[in-house]
C-alpha positions in Angstrom: 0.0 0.0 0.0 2.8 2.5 0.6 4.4 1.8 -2.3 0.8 2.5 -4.4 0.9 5.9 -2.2 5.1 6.6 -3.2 3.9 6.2 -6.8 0.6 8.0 -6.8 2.7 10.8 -4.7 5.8 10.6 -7.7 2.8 10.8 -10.6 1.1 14.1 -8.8 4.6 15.7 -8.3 5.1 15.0 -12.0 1.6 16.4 -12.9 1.8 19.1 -10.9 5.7 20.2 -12.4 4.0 20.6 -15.6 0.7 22.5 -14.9 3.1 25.1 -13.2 5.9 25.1 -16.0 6.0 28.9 -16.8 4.5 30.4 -20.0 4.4 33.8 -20.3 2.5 33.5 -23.2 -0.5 31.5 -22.0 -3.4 33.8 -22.3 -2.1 34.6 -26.0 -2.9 31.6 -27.1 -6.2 31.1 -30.2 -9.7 32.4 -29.0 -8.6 34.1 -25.1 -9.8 37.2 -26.5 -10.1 39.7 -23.5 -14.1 41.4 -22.7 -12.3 44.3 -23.4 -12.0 43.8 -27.6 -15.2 42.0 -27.9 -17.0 43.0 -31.3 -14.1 44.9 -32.3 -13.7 44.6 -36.4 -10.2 42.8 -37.4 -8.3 45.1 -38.9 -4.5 45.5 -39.9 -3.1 49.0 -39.3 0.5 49.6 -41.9 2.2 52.9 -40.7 3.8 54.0 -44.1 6.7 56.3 -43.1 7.6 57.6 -45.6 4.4 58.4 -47.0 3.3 60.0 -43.3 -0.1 57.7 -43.8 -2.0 54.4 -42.4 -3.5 52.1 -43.9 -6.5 49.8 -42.1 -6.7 45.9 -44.4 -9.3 44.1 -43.9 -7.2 40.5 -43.4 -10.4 38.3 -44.7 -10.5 40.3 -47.8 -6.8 41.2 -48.1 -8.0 44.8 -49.4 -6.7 48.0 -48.2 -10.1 49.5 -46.5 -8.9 53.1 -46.4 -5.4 54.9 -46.1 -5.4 58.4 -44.3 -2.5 61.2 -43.1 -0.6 61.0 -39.8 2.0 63.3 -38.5 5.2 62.7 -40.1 7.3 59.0 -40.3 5.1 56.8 -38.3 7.0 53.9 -37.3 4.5 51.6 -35.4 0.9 51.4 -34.4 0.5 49.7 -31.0 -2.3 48.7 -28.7 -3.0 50.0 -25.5 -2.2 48.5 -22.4 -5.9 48.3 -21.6 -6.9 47.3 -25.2 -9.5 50.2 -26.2 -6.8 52.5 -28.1 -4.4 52.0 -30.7 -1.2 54.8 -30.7 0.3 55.8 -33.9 4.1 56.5 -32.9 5.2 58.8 -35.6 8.6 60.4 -34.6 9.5 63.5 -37.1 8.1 66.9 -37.5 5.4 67.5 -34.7 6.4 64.2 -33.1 3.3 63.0 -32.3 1.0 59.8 -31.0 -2.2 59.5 -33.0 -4.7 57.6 -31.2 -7.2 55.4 -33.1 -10.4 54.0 -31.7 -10.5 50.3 -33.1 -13.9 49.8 -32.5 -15.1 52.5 -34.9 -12.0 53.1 -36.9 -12.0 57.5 -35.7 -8.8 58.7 -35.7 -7.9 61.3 -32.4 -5.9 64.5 -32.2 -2.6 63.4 -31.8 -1.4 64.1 -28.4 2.5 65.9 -29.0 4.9 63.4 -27.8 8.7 64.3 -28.1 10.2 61.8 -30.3 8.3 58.3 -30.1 10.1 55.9 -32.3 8.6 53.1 -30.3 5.7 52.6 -27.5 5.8 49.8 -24.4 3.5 49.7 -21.2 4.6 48.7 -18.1 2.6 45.4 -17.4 0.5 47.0 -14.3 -0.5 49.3 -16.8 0.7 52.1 -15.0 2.7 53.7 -17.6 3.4 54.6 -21.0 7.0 53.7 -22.1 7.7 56.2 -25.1 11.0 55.1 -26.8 12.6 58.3 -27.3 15.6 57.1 -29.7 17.3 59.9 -30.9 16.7 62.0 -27.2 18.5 58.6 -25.8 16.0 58.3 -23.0 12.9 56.0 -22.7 10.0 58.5 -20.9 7.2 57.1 -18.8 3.6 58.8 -19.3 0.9 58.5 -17.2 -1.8 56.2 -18.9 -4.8 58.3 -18.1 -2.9 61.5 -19.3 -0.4 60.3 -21.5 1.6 63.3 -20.0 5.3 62.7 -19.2 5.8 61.8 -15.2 9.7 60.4 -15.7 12.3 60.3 -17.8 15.3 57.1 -17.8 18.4 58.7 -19.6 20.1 55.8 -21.3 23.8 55.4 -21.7 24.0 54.2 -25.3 22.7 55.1 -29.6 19.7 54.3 -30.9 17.3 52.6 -28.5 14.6 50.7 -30.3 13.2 47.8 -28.8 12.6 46.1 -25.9 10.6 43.4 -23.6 10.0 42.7 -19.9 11.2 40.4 -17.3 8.6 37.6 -16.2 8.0 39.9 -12.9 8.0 43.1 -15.0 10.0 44.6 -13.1 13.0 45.0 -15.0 13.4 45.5 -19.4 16.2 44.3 -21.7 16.5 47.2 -24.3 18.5 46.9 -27.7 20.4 49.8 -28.7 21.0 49.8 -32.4 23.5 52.2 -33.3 26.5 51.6 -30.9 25.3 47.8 -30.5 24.3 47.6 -27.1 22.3 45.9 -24.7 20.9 47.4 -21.6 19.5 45.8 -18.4 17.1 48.4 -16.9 15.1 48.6 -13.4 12.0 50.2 -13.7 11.9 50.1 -9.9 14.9 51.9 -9.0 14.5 53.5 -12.3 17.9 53.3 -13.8 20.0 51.4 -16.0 22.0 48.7 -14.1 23.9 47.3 -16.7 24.7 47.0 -19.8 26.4 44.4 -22.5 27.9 45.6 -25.7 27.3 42.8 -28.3 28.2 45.0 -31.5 26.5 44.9 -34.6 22.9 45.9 -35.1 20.5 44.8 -32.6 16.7 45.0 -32.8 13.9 42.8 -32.0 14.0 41.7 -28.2 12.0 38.6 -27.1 11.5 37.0 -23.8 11.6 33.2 -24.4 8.2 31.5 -22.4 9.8 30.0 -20.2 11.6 33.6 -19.4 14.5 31.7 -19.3 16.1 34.2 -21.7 15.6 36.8 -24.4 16.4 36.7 -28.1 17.6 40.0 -29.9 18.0 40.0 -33.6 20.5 41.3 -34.8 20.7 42.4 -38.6 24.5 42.8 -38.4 24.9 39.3 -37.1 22.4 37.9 -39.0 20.9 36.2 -36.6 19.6 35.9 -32.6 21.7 36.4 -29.8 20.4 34.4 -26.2 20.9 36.8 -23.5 20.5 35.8 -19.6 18.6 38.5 -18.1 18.0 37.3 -14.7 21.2 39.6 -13.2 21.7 43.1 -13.1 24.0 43.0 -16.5 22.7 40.9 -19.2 24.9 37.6 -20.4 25.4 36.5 -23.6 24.4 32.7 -23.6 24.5 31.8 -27.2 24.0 32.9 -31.0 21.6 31.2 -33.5 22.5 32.3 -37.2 19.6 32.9 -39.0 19.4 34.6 -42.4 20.6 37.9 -43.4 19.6 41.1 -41.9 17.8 39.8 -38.9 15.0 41.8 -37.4 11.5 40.7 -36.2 10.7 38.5 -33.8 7.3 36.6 -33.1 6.0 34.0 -31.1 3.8 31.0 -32.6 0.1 31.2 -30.9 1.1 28.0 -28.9 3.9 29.7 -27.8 6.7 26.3 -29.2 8.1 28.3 -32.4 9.5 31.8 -32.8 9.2 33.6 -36.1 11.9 35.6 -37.1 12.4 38.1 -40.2 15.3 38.2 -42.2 14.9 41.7 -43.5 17.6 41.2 -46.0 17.3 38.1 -47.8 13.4 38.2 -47.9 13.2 35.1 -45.4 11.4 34.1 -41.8 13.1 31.8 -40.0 11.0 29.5 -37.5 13.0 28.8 -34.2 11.7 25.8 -31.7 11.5 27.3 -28.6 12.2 24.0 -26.4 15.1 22.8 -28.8 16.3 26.5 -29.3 16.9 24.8 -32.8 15.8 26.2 -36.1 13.2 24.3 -38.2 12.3 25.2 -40.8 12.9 29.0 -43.4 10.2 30.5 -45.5 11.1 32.8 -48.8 9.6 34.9 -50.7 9.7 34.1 -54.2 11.7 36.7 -55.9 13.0 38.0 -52.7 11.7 41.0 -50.4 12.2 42.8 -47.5 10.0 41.7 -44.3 10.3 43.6 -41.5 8.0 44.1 -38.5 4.2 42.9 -37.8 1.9 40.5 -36.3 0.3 36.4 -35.8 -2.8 36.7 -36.3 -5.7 36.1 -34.2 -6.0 32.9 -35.2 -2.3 31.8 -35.1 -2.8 30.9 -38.9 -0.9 33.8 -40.2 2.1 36.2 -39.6 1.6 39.3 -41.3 4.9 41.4 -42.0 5.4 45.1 -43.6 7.9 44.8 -46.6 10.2 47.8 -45.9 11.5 48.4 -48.8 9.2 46.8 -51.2 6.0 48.8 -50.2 4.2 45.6 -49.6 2.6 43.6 -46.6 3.7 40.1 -46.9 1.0 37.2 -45.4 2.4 33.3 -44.7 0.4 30.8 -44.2 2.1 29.7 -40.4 1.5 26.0 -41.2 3.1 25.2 -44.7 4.9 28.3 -44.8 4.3 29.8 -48.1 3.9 33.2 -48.7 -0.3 33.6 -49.4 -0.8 37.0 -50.1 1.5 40.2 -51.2 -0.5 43.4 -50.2 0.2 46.6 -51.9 0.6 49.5 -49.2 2.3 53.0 -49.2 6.0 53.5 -49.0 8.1 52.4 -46.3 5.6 50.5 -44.7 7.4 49.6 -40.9 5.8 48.3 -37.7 1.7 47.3 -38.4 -0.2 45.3 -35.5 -2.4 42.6 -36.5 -6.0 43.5 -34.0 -7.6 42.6 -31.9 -5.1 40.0 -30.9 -5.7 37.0 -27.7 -4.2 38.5 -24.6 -5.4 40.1 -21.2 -3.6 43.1 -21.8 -0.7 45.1 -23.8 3.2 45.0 -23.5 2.8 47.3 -26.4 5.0 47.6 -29.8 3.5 45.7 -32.7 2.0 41.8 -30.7 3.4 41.8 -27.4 0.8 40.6 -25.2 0.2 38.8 -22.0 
């Protein structure tokens, strides 16, 4: 009888290991849709930067629905922390954010924001995190306001992306213009530590398992694994995968990461438990795939051709390229939405 107990007791262990494994994606996953986006249209919003316009597709149709003017070089439309607003970040000129109502497609006055290349909100949905990259400084805004409350002065060039630490306390930024990688406390609100990995990096990803973060890097052509867990980020290994690395995008079910290689017209699908690439998609012809979204229904990833004026559409399971949208020029960082998710880590699909 003790021994039935000792291997009842060993099998509930077991069960109960894996019901807690961590996935920081787990409310992303096809059909948790939060109350909040509930009969809000599907829609795909393109910021063309270099025509200063957006464009809204409808993804069941594939047809551009309407384009209209934003301030000048929009580089990504993000969702709100709380769901109910999307922010056009468009960094030139007036430097604005151009909110968008998603459930009846009005566009807002834009709200003057000193130079927002890229948007983030802290997970309790306190704060705004405004990437100022050429001001070298990410600002926090208060949510209801969206006026400035702090500033975090950053000791590196071009600060683009970033992504939060499974507590979100903490953020590993990339730094694209002198190559570096900073570990930041939003706490203590400063930078802690930083790792200088050269190159180009963009995209950052927390892995979810939070184990650790991948960074593209379009110099390297590929993704670098950086342990976050200490004050000053690690480098833990590299994963070559095509040239001009950029994107990065996690599968629905959270086991593959899709990354674009902007410069050889390729995504690259990474397993996350094998850390092992699986498969590569092309574009026939070539192309230049740079940011986007999975859509809702984990079916497709939708990415803005930055050079080619085009949105790109695969088909997630075989891996062919569907559907080649024509858009305006310089099309850059479009979100996929509504997207599955309780909330908004912001940029272009990070949700949890």
């Amino acid at each position: 009888m003790s021994h039935l107990r000792r291997v009842a007791g060993l099998m509930m262990t077991a069960l109960l290991g894996q019901s807690l494994a961590l996935n920081l994606y787990a409310h992303t996953g096809v059909g948790r849709f939060s109350s909040a986006v509930k009969g809000v249209p599907t829609r795909v919003y393109v910021p063309n930067g270099l025509d200063s316009t957006v464009s809204v597709i409808d993804p069941q149709t594939f047809k551009v629905l309407r384009t209209f003017k934003v301030d000048r070089e929009p580089q990504h439309v993000v969702a709100s922390h709380d769901l109910k607003t999307l922010y056009v970040a468009s960094d030139k000129g007036r430097q604005s954010l151009t909110p968008i109502d998603p459930r009846t497609g009005k566009v807002g006055k834009p709200i003057p924001t000193p130079d927002p290349y890229n948007l983030y909100f802290t997970p309790d949905g306190q704060y705004a995190v405004v990437v100022a990259e050429n001001q070298a400084r990410l600002d926090f805004l208060a949510v209801g306001s969206m006026k400035r409350v702090f500033s975090i002065a950053v000791p590196c060039k071009g600060i683009n992306h970033m992504d939060f630490s499974p507590n979100g306390k903490r953020v590993l930024a990339a730094c694209e213009f002198s190559g570096d990688l900073l570990k930041i406390d939003l706490s203590a609100r400063k930078v802690t530590g930083k790792l200088h990995i050269g190159g180009m990096p963009q995209d950052v990803r927390i892995a979810p398992d939070g184990k650790v973060y991948y960074v593209a890097d379009m110099m390297a052509n590929g993704v670098y694994l950086i342990d976050g867990s200490g004050s000053v980020p690690k480098k833990v290994g590299f994963i070559a995968t095509g040239k001009g690395a950029h994107g990065l995008y996690p599968s629905r079910n959270a086991k593959e990461l899709y990354i674009s290689n902007r410069d050889e017209g390729s995504v690259s699908v990474l397993n996350f438990a094998t850390r092992k690439l699986i498969a590569k998609w092309r574009i026939p012809g070539g192309g230049s795939p740079d940011m986007g979204s999975v859509s809702a229904n984990g079916k497709q990833l939708w990415l803005s051709g930055r050079r080619s004026n085009v949105v790109y559409v695969f088909d997630t399971r075989s891996g062919k390229l569907l559907k080649s949208v024509k858009v305006g020029n310089g099309p850059h960082g479009l979100t996929f939405f509504p997207q599955p998710g309780r909330y908004s880590l912001g940029h272009t699909g990070n949700y949890r």
